[in-house]
Backbone as numpy.savetxt, mean C-alpha at the origin, in Angstrom:
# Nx Ny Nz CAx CAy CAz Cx Cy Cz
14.62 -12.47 25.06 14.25 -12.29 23.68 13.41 -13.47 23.18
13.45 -14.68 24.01 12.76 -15.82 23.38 11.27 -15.57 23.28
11.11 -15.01 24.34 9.57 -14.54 24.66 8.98 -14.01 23.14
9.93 -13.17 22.48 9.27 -12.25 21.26 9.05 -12.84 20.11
9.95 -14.11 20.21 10.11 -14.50 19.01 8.44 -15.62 17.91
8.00 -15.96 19.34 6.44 -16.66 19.03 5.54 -15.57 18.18
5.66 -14.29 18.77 4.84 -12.96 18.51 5.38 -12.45 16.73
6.92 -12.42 16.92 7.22 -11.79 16.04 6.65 -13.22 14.56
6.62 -14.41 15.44 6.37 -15.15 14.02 4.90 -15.11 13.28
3.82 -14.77 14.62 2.79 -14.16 13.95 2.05 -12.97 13.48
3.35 -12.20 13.54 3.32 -11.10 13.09 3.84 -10.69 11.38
5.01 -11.87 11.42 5.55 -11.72 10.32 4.76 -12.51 9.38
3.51 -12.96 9.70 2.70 -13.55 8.35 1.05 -12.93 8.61
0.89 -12.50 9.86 -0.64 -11.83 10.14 -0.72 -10.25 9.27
0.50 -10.06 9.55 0.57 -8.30 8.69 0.63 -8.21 7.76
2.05 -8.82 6.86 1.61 -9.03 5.77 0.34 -8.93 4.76
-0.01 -10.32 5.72 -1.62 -11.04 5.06 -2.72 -9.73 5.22
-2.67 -9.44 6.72 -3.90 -8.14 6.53 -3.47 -7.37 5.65
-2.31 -6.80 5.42 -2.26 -5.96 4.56 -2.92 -6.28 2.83
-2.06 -7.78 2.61 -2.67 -7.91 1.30 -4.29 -8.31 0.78
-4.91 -8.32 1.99 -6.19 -8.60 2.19 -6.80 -7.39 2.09
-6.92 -5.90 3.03 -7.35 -4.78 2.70 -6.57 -4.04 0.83
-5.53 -3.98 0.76 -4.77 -4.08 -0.57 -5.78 -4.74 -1.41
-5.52 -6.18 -1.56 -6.91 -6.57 -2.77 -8.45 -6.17 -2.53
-8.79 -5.73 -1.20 -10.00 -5.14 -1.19 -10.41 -3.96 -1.85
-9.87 -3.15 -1.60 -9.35 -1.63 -2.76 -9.37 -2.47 -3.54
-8.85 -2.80 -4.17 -8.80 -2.94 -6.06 -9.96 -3.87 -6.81
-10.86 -4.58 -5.63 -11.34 -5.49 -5.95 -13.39 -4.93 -5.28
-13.41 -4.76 -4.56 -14.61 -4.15 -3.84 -14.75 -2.87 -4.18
-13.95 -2.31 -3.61 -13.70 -0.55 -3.56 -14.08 0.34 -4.26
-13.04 -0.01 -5.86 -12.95 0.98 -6.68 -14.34 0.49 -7.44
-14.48 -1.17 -8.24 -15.18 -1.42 -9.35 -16.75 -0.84 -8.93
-17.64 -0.79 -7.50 -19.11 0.10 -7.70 -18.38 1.87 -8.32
-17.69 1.96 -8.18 -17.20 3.78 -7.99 -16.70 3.67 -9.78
-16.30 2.97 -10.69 -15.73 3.04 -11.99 -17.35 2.13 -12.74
-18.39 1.38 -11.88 -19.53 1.24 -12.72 -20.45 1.79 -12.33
-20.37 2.83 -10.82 -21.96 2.95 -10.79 -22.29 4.50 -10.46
-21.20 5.37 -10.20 -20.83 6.49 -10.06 -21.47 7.67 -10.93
-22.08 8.77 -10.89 -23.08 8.89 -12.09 -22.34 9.99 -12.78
-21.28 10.58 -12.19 -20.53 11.54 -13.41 -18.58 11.68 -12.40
-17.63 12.08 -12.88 -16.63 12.05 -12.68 -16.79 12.73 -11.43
-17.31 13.97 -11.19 -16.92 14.48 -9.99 -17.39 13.32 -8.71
-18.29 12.75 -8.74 -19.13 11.96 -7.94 -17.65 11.15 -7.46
-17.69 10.35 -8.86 -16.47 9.03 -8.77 -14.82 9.74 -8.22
-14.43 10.51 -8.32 -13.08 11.53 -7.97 -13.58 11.77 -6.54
-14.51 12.02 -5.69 -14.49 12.09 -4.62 -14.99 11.19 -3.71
-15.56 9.87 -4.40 -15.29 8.68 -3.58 -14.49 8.03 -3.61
-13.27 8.38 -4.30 -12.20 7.58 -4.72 -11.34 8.20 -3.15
-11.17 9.73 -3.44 -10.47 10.81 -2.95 -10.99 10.33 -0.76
-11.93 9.84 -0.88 -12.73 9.74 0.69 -12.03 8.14 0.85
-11.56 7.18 0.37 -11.38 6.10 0.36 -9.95 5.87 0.87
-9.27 6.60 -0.65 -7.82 6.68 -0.71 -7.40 7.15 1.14
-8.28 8.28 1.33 -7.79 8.91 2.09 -7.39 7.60 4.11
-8.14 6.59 3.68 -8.11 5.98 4.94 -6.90 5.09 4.91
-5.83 4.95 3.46 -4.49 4.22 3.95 -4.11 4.34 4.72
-3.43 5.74 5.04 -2.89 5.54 5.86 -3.02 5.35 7.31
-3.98 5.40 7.86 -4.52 4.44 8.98 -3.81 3.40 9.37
-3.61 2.17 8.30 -3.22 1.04 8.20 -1.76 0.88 7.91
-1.76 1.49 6.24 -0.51 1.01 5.79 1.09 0.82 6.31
1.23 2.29 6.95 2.17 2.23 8.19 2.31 1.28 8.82
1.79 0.99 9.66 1.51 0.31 11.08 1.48 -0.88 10.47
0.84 -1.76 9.65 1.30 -3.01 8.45 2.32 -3.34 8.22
2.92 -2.47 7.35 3.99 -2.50 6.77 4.96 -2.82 7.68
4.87 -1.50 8.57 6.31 -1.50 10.00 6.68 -2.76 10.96
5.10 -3.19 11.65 5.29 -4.28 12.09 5.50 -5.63 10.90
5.01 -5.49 9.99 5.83 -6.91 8.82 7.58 -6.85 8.93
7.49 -5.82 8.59 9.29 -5.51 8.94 9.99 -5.84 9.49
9.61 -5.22 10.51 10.51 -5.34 12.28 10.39 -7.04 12.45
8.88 -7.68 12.27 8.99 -8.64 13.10 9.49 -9.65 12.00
9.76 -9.62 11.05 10.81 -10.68 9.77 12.11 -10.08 9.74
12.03 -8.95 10.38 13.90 -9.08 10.55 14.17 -9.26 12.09
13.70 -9.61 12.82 13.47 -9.91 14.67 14.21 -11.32 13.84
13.30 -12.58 13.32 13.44 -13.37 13.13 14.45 -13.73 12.47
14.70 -12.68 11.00 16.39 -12.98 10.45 17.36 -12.77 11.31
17.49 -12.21 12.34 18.44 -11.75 13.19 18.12 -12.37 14.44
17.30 -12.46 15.16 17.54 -13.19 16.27 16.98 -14.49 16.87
16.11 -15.22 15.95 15.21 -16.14 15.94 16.32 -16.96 16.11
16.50 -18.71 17.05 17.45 -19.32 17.10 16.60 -20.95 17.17
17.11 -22.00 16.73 17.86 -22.01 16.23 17.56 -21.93 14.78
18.26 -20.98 13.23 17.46 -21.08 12.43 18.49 -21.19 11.08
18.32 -21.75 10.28 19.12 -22.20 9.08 19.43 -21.07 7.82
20.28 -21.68 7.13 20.23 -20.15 6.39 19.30 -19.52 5.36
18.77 -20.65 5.29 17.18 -20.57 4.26 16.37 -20.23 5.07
15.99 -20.30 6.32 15.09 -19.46 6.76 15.23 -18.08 7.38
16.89 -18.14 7.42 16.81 -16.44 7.50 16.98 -15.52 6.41
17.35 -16.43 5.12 17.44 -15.55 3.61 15.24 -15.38 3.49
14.99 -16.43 3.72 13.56 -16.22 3.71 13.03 -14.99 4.45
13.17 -15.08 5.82 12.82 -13.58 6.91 13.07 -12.53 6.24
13.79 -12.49 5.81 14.98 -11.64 5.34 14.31 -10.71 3.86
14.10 -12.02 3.15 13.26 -11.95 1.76 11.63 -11.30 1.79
11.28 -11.74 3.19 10.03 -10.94 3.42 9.85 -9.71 3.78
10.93 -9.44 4.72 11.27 -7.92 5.40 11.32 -7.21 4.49
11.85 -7.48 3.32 12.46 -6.13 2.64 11.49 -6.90 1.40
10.46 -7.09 1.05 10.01 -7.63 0.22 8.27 -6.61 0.98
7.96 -6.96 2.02 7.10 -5.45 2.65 7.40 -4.49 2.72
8.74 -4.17 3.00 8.64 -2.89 3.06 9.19 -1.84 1.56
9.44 -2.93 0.73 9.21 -2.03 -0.76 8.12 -1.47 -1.03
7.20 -1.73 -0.23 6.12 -1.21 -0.65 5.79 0.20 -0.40
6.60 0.53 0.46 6.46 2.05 0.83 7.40 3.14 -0.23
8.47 2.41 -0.35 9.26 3.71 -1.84 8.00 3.59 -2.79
7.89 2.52 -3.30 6.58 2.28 -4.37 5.15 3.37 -3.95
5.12 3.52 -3.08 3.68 3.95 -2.74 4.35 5.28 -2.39
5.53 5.89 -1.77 5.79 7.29 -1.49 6.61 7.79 -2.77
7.80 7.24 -3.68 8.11 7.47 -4.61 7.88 7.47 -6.10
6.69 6.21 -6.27 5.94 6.36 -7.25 4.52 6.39 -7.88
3.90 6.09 -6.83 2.76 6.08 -6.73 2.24 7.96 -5.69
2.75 8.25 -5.54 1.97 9.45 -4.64 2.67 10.43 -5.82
3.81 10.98 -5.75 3.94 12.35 -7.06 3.39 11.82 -8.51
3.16 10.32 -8.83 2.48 9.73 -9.73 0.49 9.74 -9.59
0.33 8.44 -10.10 -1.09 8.17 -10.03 -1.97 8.66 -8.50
-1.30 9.08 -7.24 -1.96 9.62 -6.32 -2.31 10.77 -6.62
-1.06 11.35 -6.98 -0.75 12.79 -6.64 -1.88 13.26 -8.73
-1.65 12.63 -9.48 -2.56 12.67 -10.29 -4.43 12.60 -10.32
-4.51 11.43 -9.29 -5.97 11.47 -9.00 -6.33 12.84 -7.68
-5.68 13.08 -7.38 -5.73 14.09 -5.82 -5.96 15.61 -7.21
-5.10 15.58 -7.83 -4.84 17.11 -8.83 -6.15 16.82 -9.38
-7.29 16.05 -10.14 -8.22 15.55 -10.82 -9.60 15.87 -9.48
-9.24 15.68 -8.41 -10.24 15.45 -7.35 -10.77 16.85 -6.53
-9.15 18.05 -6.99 -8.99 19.28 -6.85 -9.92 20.47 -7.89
-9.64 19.44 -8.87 -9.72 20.39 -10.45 -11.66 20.16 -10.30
-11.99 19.13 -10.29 -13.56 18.98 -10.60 -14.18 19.63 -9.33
-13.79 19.38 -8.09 -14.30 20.19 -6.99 -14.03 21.60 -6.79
-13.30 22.23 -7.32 -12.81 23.61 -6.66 -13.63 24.90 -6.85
-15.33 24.20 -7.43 -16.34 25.01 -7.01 -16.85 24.81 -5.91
-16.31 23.81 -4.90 -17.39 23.32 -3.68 -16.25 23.60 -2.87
-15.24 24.78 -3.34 -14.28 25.22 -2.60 -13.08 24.13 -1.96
-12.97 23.10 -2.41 -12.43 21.96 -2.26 -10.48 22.25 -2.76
-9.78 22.47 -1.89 -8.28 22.84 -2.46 -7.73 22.02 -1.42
-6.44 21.25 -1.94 -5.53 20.74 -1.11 -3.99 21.61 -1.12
-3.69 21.45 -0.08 -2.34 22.25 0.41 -1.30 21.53 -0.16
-0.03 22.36 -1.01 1.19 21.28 -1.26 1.83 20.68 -0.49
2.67 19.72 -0.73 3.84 18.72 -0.08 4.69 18.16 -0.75
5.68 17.47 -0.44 6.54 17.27 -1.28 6.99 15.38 -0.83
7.78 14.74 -2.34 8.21 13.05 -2.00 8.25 13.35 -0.86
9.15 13.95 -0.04 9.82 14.13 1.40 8.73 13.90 2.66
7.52 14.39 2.42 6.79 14.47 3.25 5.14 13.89 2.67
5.08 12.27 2.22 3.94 12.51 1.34 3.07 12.54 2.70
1.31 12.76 1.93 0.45 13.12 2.60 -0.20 12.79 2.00
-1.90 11.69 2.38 -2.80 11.21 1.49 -3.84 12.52 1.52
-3.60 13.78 2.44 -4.33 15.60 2.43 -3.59 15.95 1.86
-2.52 16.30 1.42 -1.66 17.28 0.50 -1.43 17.08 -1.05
-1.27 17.85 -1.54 -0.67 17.61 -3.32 0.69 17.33 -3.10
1.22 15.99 -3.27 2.57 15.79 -3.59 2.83 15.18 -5.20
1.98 15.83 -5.91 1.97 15.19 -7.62 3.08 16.34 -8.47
3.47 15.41 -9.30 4.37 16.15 -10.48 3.87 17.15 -11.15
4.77 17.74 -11.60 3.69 18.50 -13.04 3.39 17.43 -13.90
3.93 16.46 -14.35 3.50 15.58 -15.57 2.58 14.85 -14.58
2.11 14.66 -13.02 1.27 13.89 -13.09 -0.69 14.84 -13.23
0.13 16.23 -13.16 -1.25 17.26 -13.07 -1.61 17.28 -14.85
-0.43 17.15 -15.46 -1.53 17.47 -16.87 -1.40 16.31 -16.97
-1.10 14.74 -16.91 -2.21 13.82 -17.18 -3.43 14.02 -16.40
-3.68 14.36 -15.66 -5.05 14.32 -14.54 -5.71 15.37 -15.80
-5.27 16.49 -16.08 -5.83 17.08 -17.08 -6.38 16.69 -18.01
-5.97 16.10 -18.33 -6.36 15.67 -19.99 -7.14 14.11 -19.79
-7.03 13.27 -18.62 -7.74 11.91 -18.78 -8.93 12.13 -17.48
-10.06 10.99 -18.29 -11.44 10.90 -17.70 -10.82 10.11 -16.16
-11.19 10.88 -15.07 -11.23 9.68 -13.45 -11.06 8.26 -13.80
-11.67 8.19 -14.50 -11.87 6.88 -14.54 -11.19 5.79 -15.10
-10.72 6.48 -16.48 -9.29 5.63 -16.55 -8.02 5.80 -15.67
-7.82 7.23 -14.75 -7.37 7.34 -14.04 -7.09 6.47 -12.62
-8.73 6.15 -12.20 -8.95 5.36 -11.28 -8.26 3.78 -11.73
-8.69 3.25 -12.91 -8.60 2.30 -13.26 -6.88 1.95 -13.08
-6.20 3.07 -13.22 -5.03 2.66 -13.37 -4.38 2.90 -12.06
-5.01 3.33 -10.81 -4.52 3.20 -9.79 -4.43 2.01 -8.95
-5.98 1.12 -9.93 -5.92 -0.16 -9.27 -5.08 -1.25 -9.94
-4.59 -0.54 -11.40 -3.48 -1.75 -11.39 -2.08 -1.44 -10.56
-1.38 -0.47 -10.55 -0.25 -0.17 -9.71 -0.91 -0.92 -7.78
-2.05 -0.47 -7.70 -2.06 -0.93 -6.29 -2.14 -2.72 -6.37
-2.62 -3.70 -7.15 -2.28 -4.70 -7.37 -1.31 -5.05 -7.13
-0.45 -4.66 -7.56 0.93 -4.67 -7.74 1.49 -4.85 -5.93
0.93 -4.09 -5.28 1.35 -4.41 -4.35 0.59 -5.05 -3.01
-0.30 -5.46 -3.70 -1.07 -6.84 -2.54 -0.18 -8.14 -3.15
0.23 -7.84 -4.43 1.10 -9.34 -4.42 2.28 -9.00 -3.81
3.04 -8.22 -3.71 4.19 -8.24 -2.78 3.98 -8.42 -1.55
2.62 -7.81 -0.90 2.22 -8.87 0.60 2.02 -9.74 0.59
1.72 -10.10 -0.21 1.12 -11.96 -0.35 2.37 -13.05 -0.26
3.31 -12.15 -1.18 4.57 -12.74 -1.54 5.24 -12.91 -0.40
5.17 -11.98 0.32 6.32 -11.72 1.51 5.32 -12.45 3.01
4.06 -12.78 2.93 3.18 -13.68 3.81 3.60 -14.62 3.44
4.17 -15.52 2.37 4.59 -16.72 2.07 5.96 -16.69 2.41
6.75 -15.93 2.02 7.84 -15.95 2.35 8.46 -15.97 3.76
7.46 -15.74 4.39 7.51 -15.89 6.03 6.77 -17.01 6.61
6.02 -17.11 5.84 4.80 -18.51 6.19 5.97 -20.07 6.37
6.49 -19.57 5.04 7.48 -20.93 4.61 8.29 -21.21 5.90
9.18 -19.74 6.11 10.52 -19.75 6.88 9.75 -20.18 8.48
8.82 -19.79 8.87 8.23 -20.32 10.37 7.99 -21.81 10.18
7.27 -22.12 9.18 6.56 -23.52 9.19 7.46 -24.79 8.72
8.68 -23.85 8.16 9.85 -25.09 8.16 10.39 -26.16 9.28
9.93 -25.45 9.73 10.49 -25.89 11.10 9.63 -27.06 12.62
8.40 -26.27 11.97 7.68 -27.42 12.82 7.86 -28.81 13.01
7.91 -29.85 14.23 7.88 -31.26 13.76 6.65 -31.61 13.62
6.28 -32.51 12.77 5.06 -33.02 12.66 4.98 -34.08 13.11
């Protein structure tokens, strides 16, 4: 197990970090040409909708390995104090909140709201997504509320958009948070 433990320590601050690095890229690159330069809603709703759609690529596979390899370390990393395994510990589950957040409130919410909005303006270019449910989200399927379809109703993309990039904020600082929180617990330890 000693072998893993070098790996798991640069794992538990490389993933994180990529994650909160693509995370602030979305909110920061991404969306702002598509909310200033976009020339009418349908335009901006389906570059949003082509964007969104490449999370999950990443986010998984991020998230999972941040996880695994900060609780490798709360649990089997030796020799290690109890502050640096409340730290591991603090990061593990400090990444992987990010997934209830993003499958429980963010997808039947502001996803599943911009996806119903991305449906509604396209569905002359024959453009329909198939349902799904919390249980099974899908960045292809409708897993949105009814209250998140008539807000999509009634508000412009764009404040729509706007408000997807504050909820997604929200969670490049919890990678960031949980890259420090692992940064700390490895680098405690070094002698200098």
């Amino acid at each position: 197990m000693d072998h893993i433990i070098p790996f798991a320590k640069f794992m538990g601050i490389v993933c994180p970090s990529l994650y909160c690095g693509f995370t602030a890229s979305d909110s920061l690159t991404f969306i702002e040409p598509i909310v200033q330069h976009a020339p009418n809603q349908k335009v901006m709703a389906k570059q949003w909708f082509q964007g969104y759609q490449y999370g999950p690529l990443w986010v998984p596979p991020l998230i999972a390995s941040s996880t695994i390899s900060n609780l490798i370390l709360a649990y089997t990393a030796a020799p290690i104090t109890p502050l640096q395994h409340a730290l591991y510990l603090a990061a593990a589950l400090a990444i992987f909140s990010i997934l209830p957040l993003t499958f429980f409130y963010m997808e039947p919410g502001i996803n599943g709201a911009l996806k119903w909005k991305v449906q509604s303006l396209c569905k002359d270019d024959g453009f329909c997504l198939l349902e799904t449910s919390a249980l099974v989200p899908s960045a292809h399927r409708h897993g949105s509320s009814r209250a998140s379809r008539v807000w999509a109703e009634r508000t412009h993309v764009r404040d729509l958009i706007l408000f997807w990039r504050r909820v997604n904020n929200f969670r490049w600082v919890v990678a960031a948070f949980a890259a420090g929180l692992s940064g700390v617990a490895t680098f405690s330890v070094i002698d200098v």
